[in-house]
C-alpha positions in Angstrom: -15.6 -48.1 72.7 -18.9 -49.0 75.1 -22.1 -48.6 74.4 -21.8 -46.1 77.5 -19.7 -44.4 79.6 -19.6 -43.5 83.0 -18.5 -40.0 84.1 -16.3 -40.0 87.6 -17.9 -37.4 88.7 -21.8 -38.2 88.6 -22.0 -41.9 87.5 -24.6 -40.9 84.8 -24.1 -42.7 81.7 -22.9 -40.7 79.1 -24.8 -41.0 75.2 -22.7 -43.6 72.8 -19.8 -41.1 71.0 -19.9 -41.8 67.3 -16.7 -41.6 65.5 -16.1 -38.3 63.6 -15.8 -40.1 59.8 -18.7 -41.9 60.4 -22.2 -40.9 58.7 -25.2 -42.0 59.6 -27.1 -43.9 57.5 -31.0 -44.2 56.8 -33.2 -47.3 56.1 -35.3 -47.6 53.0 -37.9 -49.9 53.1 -40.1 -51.5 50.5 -42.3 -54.0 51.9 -40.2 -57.2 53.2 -37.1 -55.5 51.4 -35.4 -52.8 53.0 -31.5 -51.4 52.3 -29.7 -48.6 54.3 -28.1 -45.1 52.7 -26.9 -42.4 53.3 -28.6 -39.2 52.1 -25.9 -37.7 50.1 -25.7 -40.6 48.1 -29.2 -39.6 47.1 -28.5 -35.8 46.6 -25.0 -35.9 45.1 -27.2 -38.1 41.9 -30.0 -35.7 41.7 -27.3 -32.5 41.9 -24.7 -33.7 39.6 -28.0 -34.7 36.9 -29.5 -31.4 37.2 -25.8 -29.4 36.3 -26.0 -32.5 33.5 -29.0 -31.0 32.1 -27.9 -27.6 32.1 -24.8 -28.1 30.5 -25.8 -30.5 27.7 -28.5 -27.4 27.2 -25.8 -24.8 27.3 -23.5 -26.8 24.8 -26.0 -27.4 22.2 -27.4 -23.4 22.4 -23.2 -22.9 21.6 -22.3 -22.5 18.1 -22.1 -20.2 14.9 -25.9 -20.3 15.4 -26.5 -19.2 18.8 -29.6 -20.5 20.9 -30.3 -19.3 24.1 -30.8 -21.5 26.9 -34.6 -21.4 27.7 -35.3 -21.5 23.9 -32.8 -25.0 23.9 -34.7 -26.5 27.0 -38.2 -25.7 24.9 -37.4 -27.3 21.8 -35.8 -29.9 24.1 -39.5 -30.7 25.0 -41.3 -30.0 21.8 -42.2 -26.4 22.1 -39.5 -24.8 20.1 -39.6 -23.6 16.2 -39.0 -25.8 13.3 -35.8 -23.6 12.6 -34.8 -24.3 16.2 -35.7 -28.0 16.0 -33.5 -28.9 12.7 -30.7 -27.4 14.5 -30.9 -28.6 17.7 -32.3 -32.1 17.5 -30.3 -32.8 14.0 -26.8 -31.1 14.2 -26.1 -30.6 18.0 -27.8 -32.8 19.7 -26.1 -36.2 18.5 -23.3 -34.8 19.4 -23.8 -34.0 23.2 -25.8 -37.8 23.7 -23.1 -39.5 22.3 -20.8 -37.4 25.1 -23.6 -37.9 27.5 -23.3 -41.7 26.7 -19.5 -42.2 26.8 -19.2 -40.5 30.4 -21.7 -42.9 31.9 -19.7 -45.9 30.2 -16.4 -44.1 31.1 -17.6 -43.8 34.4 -19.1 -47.0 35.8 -16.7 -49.0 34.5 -14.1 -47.0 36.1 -16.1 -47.1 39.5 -16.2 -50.8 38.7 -12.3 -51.5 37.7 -11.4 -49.4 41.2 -13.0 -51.2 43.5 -12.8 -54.9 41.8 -8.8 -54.1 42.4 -9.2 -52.1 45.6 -7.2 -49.4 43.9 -7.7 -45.6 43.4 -5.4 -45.9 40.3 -6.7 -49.0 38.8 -9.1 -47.7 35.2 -9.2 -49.0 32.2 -6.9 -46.2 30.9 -3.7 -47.6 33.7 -4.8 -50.8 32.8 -4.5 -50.5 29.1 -7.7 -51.8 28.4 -8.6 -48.3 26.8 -5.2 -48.7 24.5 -6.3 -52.5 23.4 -9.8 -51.3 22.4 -8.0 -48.9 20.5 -5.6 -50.8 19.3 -8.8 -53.2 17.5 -10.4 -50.3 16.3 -7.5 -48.6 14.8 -6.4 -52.1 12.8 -10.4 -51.4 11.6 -9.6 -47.5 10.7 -5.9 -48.0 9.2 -6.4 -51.2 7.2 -9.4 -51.1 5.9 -9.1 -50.8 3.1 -9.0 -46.8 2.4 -11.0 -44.1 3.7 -14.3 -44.6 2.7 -13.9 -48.6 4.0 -12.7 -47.2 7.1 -15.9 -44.5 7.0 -17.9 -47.3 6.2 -17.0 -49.0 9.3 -17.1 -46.4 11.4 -20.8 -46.2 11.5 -21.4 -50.2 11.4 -20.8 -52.9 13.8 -16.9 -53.3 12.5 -15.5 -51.1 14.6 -17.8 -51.5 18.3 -16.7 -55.1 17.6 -13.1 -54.8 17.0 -12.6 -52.4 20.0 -14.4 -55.1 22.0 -12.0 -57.6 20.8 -9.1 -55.7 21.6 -10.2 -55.1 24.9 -11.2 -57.7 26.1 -8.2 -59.9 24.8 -6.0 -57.0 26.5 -7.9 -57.5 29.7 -7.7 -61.4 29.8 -3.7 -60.7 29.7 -3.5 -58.3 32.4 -5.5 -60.6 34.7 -3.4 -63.4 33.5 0.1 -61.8 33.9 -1.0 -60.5 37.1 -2.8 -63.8 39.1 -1.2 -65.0 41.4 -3.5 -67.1 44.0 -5.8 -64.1 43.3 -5.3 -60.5 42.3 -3.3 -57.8 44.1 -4.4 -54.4 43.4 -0.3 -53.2 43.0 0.4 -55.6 40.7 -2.7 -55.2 38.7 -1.5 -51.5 38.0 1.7 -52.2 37.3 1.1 -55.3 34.9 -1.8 -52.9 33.2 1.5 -49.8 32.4 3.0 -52.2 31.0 0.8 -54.0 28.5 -1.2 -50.1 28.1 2.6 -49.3 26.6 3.1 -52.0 24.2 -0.5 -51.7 23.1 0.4 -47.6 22.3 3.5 -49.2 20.1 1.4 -51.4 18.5 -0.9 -48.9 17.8 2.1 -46.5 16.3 3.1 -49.0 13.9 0.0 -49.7 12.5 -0.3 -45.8 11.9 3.0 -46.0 10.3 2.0 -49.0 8.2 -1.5 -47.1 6.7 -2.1 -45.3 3.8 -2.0 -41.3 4.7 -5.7 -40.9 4.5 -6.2 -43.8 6.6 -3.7 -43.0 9.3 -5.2 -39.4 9.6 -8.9 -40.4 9.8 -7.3 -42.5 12.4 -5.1 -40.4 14.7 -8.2 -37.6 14.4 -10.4 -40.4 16.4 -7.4 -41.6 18.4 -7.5 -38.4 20.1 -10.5 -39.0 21.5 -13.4 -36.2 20.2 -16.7 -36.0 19.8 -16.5 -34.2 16.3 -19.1 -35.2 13.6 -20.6 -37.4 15.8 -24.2 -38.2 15.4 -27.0 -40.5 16.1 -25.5 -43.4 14.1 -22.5 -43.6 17.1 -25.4 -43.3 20.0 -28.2 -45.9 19.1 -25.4 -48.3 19.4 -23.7 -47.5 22.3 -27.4 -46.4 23.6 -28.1 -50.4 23.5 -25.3 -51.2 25.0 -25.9 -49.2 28.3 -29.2 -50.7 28.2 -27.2 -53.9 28.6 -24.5 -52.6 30.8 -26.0 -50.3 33.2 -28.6 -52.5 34.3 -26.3 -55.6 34.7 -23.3 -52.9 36.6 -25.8 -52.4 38.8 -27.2 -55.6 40.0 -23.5 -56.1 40.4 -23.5 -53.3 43.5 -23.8 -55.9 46.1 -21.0 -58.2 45.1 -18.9 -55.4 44.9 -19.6 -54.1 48.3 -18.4 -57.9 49.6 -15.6 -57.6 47.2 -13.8 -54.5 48.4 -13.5 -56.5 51.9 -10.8 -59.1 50.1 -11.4 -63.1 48.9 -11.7 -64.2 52.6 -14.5 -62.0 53.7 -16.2 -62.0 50.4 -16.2 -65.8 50.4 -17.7 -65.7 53.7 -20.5 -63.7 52.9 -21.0 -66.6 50.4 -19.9 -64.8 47.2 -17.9 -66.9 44.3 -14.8 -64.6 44.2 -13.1 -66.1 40.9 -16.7 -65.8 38.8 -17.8 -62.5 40.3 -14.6 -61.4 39.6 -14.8 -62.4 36.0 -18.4 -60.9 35.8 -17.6 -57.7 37.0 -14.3 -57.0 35.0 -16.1 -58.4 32.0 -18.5 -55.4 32.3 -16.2 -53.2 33.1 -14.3 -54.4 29.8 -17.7 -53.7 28.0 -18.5 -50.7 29.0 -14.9 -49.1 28.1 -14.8 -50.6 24.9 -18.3 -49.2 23.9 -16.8 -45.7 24.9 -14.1 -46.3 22.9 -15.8 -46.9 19.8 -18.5 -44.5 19.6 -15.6 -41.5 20.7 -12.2 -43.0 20.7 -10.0 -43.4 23.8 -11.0 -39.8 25.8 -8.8 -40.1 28.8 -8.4 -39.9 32.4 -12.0 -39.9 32.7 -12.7 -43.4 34.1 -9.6 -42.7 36.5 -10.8 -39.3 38.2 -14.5 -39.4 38.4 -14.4 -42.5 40.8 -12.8 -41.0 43.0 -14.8 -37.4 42.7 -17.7 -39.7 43.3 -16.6 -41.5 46.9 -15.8 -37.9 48.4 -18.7 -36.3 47.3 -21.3 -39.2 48.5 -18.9 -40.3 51.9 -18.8 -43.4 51.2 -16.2 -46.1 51.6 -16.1 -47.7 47.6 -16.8 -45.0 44.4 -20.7 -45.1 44.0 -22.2 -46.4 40.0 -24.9 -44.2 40.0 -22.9 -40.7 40.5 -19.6 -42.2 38.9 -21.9 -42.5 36.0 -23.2 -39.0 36.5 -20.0 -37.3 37.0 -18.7 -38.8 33.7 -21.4 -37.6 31.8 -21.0 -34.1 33.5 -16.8 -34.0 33.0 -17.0 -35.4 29.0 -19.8 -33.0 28.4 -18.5 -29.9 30.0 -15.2 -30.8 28.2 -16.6 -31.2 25.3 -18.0 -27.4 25.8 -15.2 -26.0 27.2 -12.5 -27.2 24.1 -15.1 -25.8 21.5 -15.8 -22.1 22.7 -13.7 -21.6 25.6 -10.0 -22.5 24.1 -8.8 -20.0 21.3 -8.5 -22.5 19.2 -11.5 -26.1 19.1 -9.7 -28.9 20.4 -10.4 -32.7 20.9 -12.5 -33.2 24.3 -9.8 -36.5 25.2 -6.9 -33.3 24.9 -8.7 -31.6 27.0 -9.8 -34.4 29.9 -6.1 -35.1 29.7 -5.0 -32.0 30.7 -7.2 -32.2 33.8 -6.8 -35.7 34.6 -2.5 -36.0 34.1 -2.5 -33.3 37.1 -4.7 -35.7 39.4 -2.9 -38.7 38.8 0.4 -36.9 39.7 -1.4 -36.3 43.0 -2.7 -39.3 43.3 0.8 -40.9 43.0 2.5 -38.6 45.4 -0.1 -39.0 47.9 0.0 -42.6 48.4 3.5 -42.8 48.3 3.6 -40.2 51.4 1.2 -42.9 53.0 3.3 -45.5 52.5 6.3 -43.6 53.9 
């Protein structure tokens, strides 16, 4: 289309006609820097955080103690009773930060997974990196050595580092199996169903090789829950975000060039095969530090991406409210399985009963496309 157009009637030119998916799009500037965006990418963030805070405030003023809501948010801030303070800072509290934590993690590096393979169904849980974390973790749970080794590890470094390992070798294979002169986002997902399934045997047998103890404490966390957890999960996975987060972030540009393929991006003078590496590395990270503080809660890092790009209009899932949004789903989960459900379930049960509807969906949808 024109810049104008004439009318056959008058000859007056006629405004420029902007397309009906396109938004527009405001400039920022900051002395010689200056970056456009769209103002739901800055409202969607501030929205979603608010419903963050009230939610986190609601689920910790849940309980066989209740608390209401205003008294939670004073105590929050230092105004509360000491009664209130013990209970709130010490028993419930750990428990919705750690959930807090895992959503950001589930959520950027599903946001970052998506749009490295240009795929809505590309996330760590399709690609199996979730099942190799837990697959590392689990050896640490099942053989270690009995229950208290395995209780031992669970709040030490044993276990964030053997979930690492087993992600990230499990990622390494998937990119390896699926190369070929680059990666395809198609063949990405299928290569991760495949490994994600023989990491879920391998994971099975070493259940069926542990002691009883041992292979309970371990299919409790493989579930994925946020029971018992407390600040002992979060200052570790807290120092890992501080890591992460910043470096997923600084990231955002070379994903922008990525989602336009190799060619493009190696116009716009991006190294594809490093930045590639970079970003799925992170991605890696931030999964397996999920993983380990809550076990594998899934779905997640598969649905809020996309919850993200149709909320803030934009053309690739967006960190910040990916981030958001995973806090927000994990948290409200969490809520929901312990005082909405008859009976208190596992939050990863319950994400998985939202999330296995959506990838249905998903599935059907694309195939339609491609009809």
């Amino acid at each position: 289309m024109t810049a104008t157009q004439v009318t056959p009637r008058s000859g007056t030119p006629e405004p420029p006609q902007r397309h009906p998916e396109e938004r527009p799009r405001r400039v920022l500037r900051a002395g010689p820097l200056s970056a456009t965006y769209r103002r739901r990418q800055l409202t969607v963030p501030v929205v979603v955080l608010a419903l963050l805070v009230l939610v986190s405030a609601l689920s910790i003023g849940r309980g066989d103690y209740p608390i209401a809501l205003t008294d939670v948010l004073r105590t929050m801030v230092g105004l509360g009773d000491p009664a209130a303070e013990f209970i709130v800072l010490e028993l419930r509290a750990p428990r919705v930060v750690v959930g807090v934590l895992v959503g950001i993690a589930l959520g950027l590096s599903g946001a970052l997974v998506q749009t490295f393979a240009r795929n809505p169904l590309a996330s760590p849980d399709v690609l199996g990196v979730t099942q190799g974390a837990s697959v590392g973790a689990v050896a640490v749970l099942a053989l270690g050595g009995g229950s208290s080794a395995a209780a031992g590890l669970l709040g030490g470094a044993g276990l964030p580092l053997a979930a690492l390992v087993g992600a990230l070798a499990t990622a390494a294979l998937v990119v390896l199996l699926a190369w070929r002169t680059g990666i395809d986002g198609y063949r990405l997902v299928l290569v991760g169903i495949g490994i994600s399934a023989i990491c879920t045997a391998l994971t099975d047998w070493l259940l069926v090789r542990a002691d009883i103890a041992e292979a309970t404490a371990a299919y409790v966390w493989i579930t994925g829950s946020l029971n018992a957890r407390g600040w002992d999960q979060a200052l570790p996975l807290t120092l890992a975000l501080a890591v992460l987060l910043p470096a997923a972030l600084v990231l955002s540009r070379t994903l922008g060039a990525l989602q336009f393929g190799d060619d493009t991006a190696r116009s716009l003078g991006i190294r594809v095969t490093g930045s590639q590496a970079l970003v799925l590395l992170v991605a890696v990270a931030l999964a397996a530090a999920a993983v380990a503080a809550a076990g594998p809660i899934q779905f997640v890092a598969l649905v809020v991406p996309q919850i993200a790009v149709r909320l803030t209009g934009g053309s690739r899932p967006p960190l910040l409210a990916s981030a958001l949004l995973g806090a927000l789903l994990v948290v409200g989960a969490d809520l929901v399985a312990r005082t909405v459900l008859p009976v208190a379930l596992p939050v990863g049960i319950v994400t998985a009963v939202l999330g296995a509807p959506y990838l249905i969906w998903l599935l059907v949808s694309r195939r339609s496309r491609v009809r």
